[in-house]
Every structure is written in C-alpha cells, then in structure tokens.
ROZAKE-157175 format. One record per atom (N, C-alpha, C): z, x, y; residue in three letters. Coordinates in pm, whole numbers, padded with zeros to 5 digits, always signed. Example, Ala and Ser with C-alpha at 12.3 -4.5 7.8 and 13.67 -1.06 7.14 Angstrom:
+00780+01319-00569ALA+00780+01230-00450ALA+00780+01320-00330ALA+00708+01285-00225SER+00714+01367-00106SER+00787+01290+00003SER
REM end
This chain:
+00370-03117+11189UNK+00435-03188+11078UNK+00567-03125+11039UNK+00562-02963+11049UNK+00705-02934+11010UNK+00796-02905+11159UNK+00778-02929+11214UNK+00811-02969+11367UNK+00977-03006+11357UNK+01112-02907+11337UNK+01246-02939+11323UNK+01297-02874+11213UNK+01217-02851+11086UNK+01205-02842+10971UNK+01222-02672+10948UNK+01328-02650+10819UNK+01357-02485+10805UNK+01265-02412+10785UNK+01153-02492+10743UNK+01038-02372+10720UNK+00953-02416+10783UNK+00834-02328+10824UNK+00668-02374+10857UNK+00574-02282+10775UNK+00472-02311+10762UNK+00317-02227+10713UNK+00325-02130+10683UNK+00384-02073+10861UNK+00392-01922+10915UNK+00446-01897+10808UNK+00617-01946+10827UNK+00720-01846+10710UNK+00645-01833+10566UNK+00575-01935+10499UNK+00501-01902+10392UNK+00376-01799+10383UNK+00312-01739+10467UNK+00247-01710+10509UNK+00277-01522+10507UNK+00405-01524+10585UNK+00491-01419+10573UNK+00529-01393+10485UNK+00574-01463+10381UNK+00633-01457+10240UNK+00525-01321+10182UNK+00412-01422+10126UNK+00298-01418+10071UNK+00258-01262+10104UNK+00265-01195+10238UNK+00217-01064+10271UNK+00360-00958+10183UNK+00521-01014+10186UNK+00566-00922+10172UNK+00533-00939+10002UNK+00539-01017+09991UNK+00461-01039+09819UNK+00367-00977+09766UNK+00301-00896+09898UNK+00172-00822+09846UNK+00193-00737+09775UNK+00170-00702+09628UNK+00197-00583+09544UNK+00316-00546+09469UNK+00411-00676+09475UNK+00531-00688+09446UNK+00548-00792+09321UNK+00465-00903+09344UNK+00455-01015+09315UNK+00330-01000+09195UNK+00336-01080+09086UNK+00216-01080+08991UNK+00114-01224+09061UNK+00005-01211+09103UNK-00132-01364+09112UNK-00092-01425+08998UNK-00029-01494+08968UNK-00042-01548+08838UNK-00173-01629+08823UNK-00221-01704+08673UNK-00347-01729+08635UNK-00332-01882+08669UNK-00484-01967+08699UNK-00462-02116+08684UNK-00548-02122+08523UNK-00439-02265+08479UNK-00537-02240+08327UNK-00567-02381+08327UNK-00639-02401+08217UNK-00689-02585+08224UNK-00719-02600+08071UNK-00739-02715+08084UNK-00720-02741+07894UNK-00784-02886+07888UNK-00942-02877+07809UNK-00984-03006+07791UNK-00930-03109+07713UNK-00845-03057+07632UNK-00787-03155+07555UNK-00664-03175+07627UNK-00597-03150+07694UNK-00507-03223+07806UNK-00571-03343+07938UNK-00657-03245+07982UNK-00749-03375+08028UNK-00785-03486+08040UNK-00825-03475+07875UNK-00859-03586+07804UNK-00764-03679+07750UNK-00646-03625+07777UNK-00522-03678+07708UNK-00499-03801+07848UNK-00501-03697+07951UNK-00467-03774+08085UNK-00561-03828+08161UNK-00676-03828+08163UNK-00759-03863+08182UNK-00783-03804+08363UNK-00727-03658+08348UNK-00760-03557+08505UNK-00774-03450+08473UNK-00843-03421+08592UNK-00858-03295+08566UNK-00768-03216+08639UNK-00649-03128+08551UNK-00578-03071+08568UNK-00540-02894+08552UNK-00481-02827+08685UNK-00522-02683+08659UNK-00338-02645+08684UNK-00324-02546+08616UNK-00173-02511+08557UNK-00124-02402+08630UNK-00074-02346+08757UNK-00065-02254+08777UNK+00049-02222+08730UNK+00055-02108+08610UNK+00138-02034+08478UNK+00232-01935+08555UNK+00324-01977+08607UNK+00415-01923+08687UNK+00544-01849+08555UNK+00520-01858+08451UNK+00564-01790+08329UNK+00489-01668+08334UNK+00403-01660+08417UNK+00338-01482+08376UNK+00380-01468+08468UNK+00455-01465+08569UNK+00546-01420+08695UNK+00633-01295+08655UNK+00632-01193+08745UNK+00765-01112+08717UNK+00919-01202+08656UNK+00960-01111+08604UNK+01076-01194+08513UNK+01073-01297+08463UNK+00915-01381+08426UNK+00875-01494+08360UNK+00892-01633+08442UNK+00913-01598+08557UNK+00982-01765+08640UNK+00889-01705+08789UNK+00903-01817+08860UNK+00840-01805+08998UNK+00954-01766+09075UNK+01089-01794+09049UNK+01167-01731+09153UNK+01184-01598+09192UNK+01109-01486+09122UNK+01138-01407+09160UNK+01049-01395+09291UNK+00972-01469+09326UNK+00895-01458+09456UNK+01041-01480+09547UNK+01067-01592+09561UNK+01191-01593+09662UNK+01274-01508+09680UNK+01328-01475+09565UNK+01455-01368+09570UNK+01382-01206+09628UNK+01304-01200+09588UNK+01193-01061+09637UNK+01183-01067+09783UNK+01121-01205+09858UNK+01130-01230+09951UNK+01206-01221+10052UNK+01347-01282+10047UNK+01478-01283+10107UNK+01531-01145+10091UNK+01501-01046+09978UNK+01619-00932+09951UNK+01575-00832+10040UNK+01395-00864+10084UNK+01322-00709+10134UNK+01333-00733+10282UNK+01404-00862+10317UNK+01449-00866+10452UNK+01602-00835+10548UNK+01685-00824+10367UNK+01807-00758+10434UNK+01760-00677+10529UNK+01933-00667+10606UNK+01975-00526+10680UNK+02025-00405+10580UNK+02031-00337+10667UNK+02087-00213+10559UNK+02210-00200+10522UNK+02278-00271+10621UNK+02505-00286+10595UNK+02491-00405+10523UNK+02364-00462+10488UNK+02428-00608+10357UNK+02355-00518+10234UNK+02242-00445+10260UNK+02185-00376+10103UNK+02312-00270+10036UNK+02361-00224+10138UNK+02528-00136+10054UNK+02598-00221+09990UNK+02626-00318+10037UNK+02755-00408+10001UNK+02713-00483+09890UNK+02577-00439+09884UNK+02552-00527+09768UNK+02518-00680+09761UNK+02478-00740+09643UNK+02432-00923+09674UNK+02538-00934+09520UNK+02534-01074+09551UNK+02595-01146+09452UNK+02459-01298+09470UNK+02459-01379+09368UNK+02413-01479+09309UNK+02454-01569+09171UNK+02440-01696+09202UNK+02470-01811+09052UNK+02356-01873+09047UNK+02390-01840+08905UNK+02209-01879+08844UNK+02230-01924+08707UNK+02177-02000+08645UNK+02114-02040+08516UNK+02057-01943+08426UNK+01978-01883+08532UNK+01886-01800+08418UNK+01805-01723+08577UNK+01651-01830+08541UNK+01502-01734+08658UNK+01569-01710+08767UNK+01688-01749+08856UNK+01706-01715+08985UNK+01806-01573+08965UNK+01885-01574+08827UNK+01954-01490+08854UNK+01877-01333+08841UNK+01723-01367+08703UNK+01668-01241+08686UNK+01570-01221+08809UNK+01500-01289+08887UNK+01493-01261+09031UNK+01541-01194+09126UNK+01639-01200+09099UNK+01764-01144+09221UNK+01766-01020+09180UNK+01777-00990+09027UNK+01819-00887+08931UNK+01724-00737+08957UNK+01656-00833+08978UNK+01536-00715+08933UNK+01462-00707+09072UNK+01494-00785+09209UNK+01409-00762+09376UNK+01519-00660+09351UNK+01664-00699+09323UNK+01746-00592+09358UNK+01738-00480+09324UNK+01704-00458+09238UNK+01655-00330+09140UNK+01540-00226+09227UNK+01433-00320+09234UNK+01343-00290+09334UNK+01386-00207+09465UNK+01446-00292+09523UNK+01496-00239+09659UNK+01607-00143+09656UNK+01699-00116+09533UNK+01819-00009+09562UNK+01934-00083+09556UNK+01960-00191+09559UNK+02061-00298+09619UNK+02118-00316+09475UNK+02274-00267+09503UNK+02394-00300+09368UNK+02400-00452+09353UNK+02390-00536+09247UNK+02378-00701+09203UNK+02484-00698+09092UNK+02559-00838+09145UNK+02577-00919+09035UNK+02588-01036+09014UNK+02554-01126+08925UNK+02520-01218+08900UNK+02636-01306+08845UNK+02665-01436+08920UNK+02739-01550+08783UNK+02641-01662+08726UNK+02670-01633+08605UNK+02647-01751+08463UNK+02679-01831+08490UNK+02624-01966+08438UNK+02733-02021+08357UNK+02775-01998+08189UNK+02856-02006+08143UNK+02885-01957+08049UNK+02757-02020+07939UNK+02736-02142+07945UNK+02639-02203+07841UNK+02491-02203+07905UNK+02470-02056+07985UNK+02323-02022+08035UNK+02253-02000+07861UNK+02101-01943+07860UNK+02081-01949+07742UNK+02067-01762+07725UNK+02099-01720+07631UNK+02107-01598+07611UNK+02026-01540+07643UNK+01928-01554+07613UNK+01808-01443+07671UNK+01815-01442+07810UNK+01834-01537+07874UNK+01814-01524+08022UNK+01957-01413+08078UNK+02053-01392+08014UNK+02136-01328+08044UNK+02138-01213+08046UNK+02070-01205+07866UNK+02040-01066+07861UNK+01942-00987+07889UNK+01821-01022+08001UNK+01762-01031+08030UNK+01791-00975+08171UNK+01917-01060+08226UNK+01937-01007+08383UNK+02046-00882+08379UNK+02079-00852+08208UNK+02176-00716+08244UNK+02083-00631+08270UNK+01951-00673+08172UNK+01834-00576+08194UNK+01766-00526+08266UNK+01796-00594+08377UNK+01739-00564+08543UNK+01871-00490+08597UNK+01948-00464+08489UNK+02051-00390+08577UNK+02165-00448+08642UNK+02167-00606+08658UNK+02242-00658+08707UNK+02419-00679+08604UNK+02503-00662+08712UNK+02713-00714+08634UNK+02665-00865+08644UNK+02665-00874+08525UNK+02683-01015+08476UNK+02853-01075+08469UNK+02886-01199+08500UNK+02952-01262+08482UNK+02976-01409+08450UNK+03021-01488+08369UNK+03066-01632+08343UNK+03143-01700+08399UNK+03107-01817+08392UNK+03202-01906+08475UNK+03151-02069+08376UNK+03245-02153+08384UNK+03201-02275+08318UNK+03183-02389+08448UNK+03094-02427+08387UNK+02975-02530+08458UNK+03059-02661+08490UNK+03143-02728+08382UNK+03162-02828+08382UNK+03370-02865+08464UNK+03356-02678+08488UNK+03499-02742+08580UNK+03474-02679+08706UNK+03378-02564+08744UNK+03354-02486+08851UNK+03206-02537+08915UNK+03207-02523+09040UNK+03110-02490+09129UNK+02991-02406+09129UNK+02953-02385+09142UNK+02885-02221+09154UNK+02873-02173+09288UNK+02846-02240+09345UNK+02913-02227+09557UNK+03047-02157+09568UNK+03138-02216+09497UNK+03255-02147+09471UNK+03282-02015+09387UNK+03250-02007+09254UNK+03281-01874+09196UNK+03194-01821+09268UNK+03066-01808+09323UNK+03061-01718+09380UNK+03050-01645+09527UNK+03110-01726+09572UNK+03189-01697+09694UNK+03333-01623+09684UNK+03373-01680+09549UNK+03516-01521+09512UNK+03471-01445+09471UNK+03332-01411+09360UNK+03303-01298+09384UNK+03256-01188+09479UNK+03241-01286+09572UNK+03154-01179+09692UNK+03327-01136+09752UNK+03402-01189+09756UNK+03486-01167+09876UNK+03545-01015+09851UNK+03552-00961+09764UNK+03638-00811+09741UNK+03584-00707+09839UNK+03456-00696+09837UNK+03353-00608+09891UNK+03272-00697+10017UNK+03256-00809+10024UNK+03199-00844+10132UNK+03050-00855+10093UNK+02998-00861+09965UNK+02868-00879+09916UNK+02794-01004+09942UNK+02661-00970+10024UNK+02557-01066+10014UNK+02554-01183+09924UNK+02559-01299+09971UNK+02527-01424+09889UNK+02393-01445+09862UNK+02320-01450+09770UNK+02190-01501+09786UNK+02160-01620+09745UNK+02172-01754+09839UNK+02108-01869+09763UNK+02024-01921+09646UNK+02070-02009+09559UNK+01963-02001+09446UNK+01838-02059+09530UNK+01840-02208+09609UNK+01752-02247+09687UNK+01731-02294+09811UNK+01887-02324+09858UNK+01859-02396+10028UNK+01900-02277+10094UNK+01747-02243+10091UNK+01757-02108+10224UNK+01602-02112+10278UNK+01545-02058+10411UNK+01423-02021+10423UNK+01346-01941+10360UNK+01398-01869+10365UNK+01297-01768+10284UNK+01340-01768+10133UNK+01377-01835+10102UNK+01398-01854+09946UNK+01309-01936+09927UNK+01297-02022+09988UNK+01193-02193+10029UNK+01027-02154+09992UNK+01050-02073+10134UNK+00900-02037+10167UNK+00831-01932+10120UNK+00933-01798+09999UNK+00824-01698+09909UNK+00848-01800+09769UNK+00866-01915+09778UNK+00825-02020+09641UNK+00734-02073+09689UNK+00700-02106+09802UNK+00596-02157+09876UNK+00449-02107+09791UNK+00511-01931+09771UNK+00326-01870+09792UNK+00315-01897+09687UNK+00345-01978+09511UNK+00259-02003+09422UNK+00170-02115+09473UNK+00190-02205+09547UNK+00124-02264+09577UNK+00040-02281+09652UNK+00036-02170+09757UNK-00057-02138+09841UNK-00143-02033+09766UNK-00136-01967+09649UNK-00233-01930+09576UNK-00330-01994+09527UNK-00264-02104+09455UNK-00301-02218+09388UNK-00412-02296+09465UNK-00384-02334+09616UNK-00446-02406+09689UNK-00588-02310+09744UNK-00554-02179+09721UNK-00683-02093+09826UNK-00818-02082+09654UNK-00727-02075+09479UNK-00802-02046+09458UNK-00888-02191+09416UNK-00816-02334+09391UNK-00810-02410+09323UNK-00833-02558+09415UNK-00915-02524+09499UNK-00929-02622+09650UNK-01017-02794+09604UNK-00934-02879+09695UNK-00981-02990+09671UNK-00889-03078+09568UNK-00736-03027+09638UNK-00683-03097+09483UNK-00663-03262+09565UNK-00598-03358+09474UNK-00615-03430+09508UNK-00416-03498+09489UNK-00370-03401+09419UNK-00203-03390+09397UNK-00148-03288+09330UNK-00023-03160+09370UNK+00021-03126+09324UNK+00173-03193+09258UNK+00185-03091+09161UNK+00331-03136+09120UNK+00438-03028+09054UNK+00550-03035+09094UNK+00612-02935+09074UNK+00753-02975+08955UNK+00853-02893+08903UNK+00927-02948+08816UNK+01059-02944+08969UNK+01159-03056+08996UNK+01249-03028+09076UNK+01357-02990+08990UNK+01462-02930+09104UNK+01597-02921+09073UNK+01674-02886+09193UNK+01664-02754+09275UNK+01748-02799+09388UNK+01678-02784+09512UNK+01520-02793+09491UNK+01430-02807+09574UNK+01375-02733+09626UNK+01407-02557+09616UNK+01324-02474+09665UNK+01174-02507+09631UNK+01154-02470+09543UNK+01037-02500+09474UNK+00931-02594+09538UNK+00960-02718+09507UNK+00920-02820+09604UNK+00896-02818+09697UNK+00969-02768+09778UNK+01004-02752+09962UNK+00902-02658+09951UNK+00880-02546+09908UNK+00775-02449+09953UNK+00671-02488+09917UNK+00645-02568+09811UNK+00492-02606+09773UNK+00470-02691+09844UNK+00523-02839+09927UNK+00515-02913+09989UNK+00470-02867+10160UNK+00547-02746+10217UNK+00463-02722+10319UNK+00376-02638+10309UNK+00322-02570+10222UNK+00203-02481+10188UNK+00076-02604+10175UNK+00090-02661+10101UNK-00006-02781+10023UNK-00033-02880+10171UNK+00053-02903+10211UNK+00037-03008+10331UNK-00040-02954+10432UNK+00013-02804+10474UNK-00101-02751+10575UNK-00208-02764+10554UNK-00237-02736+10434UNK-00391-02699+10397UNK-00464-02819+10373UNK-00379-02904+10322UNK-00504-03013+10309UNK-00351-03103+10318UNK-00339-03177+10420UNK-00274-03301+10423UNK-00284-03462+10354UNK-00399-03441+10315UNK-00451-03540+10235UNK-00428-03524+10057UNK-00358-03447+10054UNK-00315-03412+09906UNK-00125-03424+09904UNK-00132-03506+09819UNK+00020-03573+09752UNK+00087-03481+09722UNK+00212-03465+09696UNK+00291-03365+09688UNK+00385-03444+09603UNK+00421-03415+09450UNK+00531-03487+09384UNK+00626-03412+09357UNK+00757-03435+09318UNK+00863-03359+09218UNK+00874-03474+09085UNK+00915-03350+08969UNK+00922-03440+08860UNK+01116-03407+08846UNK+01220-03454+08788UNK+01335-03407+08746UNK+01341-03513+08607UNK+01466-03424+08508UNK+01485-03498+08410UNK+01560-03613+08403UNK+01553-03753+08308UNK+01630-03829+08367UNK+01775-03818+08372UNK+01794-03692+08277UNK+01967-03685+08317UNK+02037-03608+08433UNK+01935-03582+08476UNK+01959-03459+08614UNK+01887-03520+08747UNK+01932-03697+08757UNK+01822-03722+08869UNK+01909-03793+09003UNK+01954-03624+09037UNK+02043-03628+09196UNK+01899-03652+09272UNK+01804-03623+09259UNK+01731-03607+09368UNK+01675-03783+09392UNK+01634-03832+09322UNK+01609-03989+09287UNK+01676-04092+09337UNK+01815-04032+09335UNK+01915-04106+09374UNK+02001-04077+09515UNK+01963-03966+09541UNK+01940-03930+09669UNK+01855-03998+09802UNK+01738-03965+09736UNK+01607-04042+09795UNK+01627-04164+09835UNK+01683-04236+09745UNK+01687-04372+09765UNK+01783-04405+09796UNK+01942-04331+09851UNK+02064-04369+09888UNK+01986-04325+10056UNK+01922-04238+10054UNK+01866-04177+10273UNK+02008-04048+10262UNK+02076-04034+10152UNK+02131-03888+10200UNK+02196-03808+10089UNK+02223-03700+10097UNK+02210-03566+09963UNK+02347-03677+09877UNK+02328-03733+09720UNK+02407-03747+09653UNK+02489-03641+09525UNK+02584-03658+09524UNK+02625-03558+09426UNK+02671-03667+09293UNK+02587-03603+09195UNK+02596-03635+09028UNK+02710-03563+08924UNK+02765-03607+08815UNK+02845-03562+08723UNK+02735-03430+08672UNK+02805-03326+08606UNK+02708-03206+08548UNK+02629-03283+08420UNK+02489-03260+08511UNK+02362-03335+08399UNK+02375-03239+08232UNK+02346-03369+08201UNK+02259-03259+08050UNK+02120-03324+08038UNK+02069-03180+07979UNK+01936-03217+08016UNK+01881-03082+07902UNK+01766-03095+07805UNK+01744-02968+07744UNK+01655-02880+07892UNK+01638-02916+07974UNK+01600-02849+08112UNK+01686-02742+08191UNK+01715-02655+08134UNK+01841-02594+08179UNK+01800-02534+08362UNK+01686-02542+08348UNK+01656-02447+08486UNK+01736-02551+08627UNK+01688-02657+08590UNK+01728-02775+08671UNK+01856-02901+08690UNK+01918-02778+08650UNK+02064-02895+08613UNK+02149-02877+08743UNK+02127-02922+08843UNK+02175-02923+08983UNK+02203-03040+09025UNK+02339-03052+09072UNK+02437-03156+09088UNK+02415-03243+09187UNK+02295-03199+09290UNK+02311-03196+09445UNK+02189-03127+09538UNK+02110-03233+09578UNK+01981-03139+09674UNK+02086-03044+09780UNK+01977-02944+09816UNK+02017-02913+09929UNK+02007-02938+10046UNK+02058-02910+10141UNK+02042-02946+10301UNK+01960-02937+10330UNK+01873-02831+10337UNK+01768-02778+10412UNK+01653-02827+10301UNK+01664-02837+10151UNK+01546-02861+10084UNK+01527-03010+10114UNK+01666-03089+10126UNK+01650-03216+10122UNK+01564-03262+10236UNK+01635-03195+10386UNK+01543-03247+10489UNK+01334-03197+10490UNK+01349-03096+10441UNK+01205-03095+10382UNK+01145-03214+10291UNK+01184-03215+10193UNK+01143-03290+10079UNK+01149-03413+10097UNK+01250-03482+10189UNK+01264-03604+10249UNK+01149-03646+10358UNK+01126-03554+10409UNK+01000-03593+10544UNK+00879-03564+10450UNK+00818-03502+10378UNK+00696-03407+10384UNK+00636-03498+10190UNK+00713-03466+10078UNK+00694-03513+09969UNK+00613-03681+09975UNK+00596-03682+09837UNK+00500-03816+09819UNK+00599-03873+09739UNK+00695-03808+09678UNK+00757-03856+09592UNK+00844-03813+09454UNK+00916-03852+09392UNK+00995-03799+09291UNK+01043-03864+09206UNK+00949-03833+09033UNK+01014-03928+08967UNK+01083-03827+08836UNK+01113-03925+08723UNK+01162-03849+08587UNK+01125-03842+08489UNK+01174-03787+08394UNK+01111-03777+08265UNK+01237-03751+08201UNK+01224-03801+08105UNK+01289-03818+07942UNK+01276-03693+07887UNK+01376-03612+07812UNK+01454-03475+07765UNK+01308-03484+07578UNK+01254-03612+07559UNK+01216-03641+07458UNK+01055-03647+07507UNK+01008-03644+07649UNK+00865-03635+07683UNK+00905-03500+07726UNK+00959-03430+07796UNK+00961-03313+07817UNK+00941-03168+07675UNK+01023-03207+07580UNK+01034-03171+07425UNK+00885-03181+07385UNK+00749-03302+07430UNK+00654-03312+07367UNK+00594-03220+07448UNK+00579-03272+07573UNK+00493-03130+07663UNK+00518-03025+07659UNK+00637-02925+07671UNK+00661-02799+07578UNK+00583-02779+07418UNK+00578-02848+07343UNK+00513-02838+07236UNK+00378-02844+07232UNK+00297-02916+07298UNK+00196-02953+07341UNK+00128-02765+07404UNK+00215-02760+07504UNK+00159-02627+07585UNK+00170-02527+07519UNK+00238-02469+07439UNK+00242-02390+07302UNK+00177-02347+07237UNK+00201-02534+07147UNK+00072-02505+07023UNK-00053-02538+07043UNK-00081-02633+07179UNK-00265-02609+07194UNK-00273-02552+07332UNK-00227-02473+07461UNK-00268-02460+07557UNK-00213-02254+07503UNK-00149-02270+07331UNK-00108-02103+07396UNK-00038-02060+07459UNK+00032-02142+07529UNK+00123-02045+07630UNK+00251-02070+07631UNK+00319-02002+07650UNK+00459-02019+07604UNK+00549-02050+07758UNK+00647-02165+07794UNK+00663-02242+07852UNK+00849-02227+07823UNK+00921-02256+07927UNK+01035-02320+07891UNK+01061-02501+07922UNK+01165-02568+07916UNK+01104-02691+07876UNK+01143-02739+08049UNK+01158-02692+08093UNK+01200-02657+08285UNK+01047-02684+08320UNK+00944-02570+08295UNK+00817-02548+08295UNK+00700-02652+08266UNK+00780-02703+08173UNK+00694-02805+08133UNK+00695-02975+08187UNK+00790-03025+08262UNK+00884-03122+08338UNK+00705-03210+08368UNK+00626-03093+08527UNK+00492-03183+08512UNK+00418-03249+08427UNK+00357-03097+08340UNK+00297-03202+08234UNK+00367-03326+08106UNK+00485-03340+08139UNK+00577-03468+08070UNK+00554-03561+08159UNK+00524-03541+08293UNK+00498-03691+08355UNK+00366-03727+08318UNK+00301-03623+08359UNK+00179-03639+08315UNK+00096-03728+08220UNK+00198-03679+08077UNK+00168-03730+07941UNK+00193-03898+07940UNK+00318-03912+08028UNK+00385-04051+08002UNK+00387-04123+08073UNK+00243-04087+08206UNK+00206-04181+08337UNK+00265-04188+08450UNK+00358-04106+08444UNK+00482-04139+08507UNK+00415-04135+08704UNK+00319-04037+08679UNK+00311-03981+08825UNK+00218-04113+08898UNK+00177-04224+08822UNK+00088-04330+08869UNK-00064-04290+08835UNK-00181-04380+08931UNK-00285-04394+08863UNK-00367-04274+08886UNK-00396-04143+08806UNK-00475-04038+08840UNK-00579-04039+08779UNK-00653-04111+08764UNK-00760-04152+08669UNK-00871-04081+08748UNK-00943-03959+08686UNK-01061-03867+08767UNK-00984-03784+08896UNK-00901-03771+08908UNK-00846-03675+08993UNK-00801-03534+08962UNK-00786-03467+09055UNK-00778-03361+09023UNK-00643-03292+09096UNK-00566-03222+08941UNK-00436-03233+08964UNK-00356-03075+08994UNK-00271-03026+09042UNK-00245-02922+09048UNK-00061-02939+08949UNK-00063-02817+08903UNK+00071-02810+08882UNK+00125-02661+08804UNK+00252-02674+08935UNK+00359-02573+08852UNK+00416-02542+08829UNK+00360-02457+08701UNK+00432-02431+08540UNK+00554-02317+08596UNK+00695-02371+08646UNK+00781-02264+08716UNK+00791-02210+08611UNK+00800-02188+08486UNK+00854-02036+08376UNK+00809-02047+08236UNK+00867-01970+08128UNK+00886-01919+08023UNK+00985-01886+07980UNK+01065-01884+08047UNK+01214-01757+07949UNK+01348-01890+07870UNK+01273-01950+07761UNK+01327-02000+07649UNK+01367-01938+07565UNK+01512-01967+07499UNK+01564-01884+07396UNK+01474-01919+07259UNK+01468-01831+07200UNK+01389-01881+07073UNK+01447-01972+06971UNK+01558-02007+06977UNK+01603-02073+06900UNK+01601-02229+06934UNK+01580-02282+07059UNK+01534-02376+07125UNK+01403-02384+07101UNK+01308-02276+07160UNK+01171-02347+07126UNK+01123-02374+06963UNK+01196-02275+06908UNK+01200-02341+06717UNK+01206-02470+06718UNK+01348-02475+06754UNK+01370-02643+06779UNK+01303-02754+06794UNK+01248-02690+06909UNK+01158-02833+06987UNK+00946-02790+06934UNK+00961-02642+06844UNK+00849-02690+06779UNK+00815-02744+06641UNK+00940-02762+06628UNK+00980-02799+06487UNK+00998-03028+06524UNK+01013-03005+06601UNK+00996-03122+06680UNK+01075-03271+06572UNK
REM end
C-alpha cells in the first residue's frame, strides 16, 4: 500500500525504537459523558502529556538523533508556531546540537518562552508578509545550519507516526482514527501506522474552516496555496500541504473535513472543564468534529483520536473558558 510513498511501517517502526526512553507513552483517556454526547465510543490519545506538551517532539527527536556529526556542529535552524519549534528546542538540547528557532512574531507567548527554555535563539519574523521556507533559509545561510522541516520530511512523518502506533497496539479494534491537520505530518504518520495494522480502519484529518488548504487541495487533485488563515488554531495555520505529506494523505486517508473556530472554542472547553485536561484549541480540532457530526455516521463505533497538545497561553484559554 505504501509502495512509492516517503514513508513505510518500517520507517515508523524505526522511529518508535529511537523513541525508546526519549519519548513520554502518553495516556489514552475516555470520558462517558463525551460518549454519550456522540454517541461512540471514543479513546483520546493525550499527546499534551508529551515532552514539551505537543507530539512533535517525537519527530523532531527522531530526525535530530539521525544527524551526521558536520550538520550537529553547524547547528539546526527551524520555523515554527510554537510545538515544532519546542521539539526541535529541546531533541536539540538533548543531543548537544546549537538551535535556533523562527517565530512568527504573533506565535503565542508561552510557546516562545518556552523554546528559549530549551535553550533555543529565538527569532521573529511576520507571518503575513514572509514565508517561513524563506526566513529560514536566511537564517541558516551564515553558518550553513541544518534546516529542520516543520513536516514534509520522512522522518518527521514517521516519529509522528509512533503516537499512533501506540494508540493502535494499546487500543485495538478501532474502527476510525482522527487527527487535527495542518501541514500533514501528523496525519501522514498516523495514516501509515493505522493502515498497516488494521486496513479496515478509516483514517480522517480534521482542519479549521479558515485554514482549509488541505480541503481545497483534495478536491483541486494538487497542493493549493491559501491567503494566511486565521484561525484561534494557531498550531495549524499552514498555507499549503506538503509534497511528500500530500502524496501520502492523498493515496492512504479516508478523508478531511472542518470545523468552525466556534466548535473548536466548545471542545477545548468541554475537555477542560469535564475531561480535566488541559488542551490547546489545535488539540482539540477532533473532538469539534466530533461534537458537530462532522466526521459522518459513528453511531456505536469506536473512535481513536489525537489530542496533538496543550501549550495554550493562558490568556486564551480564560477566554475561551469564559466562553
């Protein structure tokens, strides 16, 4: 099935071992009164108890412990939002490897200050006249520093892969996972993890409706590029699938729909104040389809999904629990 395709099993597979002892198991959680809301039975894998609160740090951990040793001197560079950049921040940290990171300038604070905290040179750049392909490709150029993809890469792909191949070894018999999209790592790795194992299980992406390159992608047959979304989803505000996620996600997925910045706002609140757990509203993207049908008829099925993070500024989740 992945027969052409940047990743296979294997590479997830591989991920997952260098993940051994690096990486937190995160927990699956379930909640009868969600359930009952949706009428499935649904299990959460809480990718907010992840190192640096997001699942990317599996990828970035992944990809960094495979440098050479003349790219670990020179250092990495990365553009990030937020979870990819404290990922990077802190494998780098791990491994010895000098990092720095570009912003965008209207990232949300904690996530920033958060990745000086891993040690990483932070820098800004604005979203709405720059690239991030671009600034940081001038930052690398002085020194010759490592690029690290936020997501169209293999092994960025496939150590996002292993939440879901956790998910699937502990949580068997699902009947659909679902993930929050944005530039498809995520997806792409849960999609060939999930498919090996049981091919008979659906594979969705959810995106917000103001951030829905991927939707419109899908349905043009090739990668479209969008005006800079707004979206209170900050994790996922990506202009543009990637190459390599797209040709994954294009063959292998069941599908990809959206959600409203105002069902997303309820499922963040929802996971909070009755599931306890603290969520960013990125994190919460599944259970908003969930709530608002979006994913079609799951009536007695049994659902997988994941929760990619946590690292919300507090002044946002006030916000949106103040509702």
């Amino acid at each position: 099935m992945t027969d052409g395709l940047p990743i296979s099993f294997e590479d997830v597979l591989a991920a997952a071992a260098r993940l051994e002892g690096q990486a937190n198991r995160t927990p699956v959680m379930t909640s009868r009164t969600f359930d009952a809301m949706v009428g499935a039975s649904v299990f959460f894998k809480c990718e907010n108890y992840q190192r640096v609160g997001a699942f990317k740090f599996r990828g970035a951990y992944n990809h960094l412990s495979t440098l050479p040793s003349d790219a670990r001197r020179r250092g990495v560079v990365a553009a990030s939002s937020g979870n990819h950049a404290q990922g990077v921040a802190l494998s780098a940290k791990l491994l010895g490897i000098p990092c720095t990171i570009l912003m965008p300038d209207d990232a949300p604070a904690s996530k920033a200050a958060a990745t000086r905290g891993y040690g990483a040179t932070v820098r800004t750049y604005d979203r709405l006249k720059d690239l991030p392909e671009v600034v940081v490709r001038e930052a690398a150029a002085p020194t010759n520093a490592y690029v690290v993809p936020s997501f169209d890469d293999p092994k960025i792909m496939a150590g996002q892969g292993t939440a879901a191949l956790e998910l699937m070894r502990e949580t068997p018999d699902l009947d659909l996972v679902v993930t929050p999209l944005g530039g498809g790592g995520l997806l792409s790795g849960t999609v060939t993890a999930v498919k090996a194992i049981s091919p008979a299980t659906r594979v969705m992406g959810v995106e917000p409706e103001g951030a829905d390159d991927w939707v419109r992608s899908l349905a043009a047959g090739e990668r479209v590029l969008i005006d800079p979304p707004t979206t209170i989803a900050d994790g996922v505000r990506t202009r543009q699938p990637g190459v390599l996620t797209f040709a994954v996600i294009s063959r292998l997925a069941d599908g990809v729909v959206t959600v409203s910045d105002t069902a997303i706002e309820e499922a963040t609140r929802f996971m909070v104040l009755r599931m306890k757990t603290v969520v960013e509203p990125t994190g919460a993207i599944p259970a908003a389809a969930l709530m608002t049908g979006r994913l079609g008829d799951i009536a007695g099925k049994r659902v997988g999904v994941i929760v990619s993070g946590g690292n919300v500024d507090a002044e946002v989740l006030a916000r949106i629990l103040v509702g």
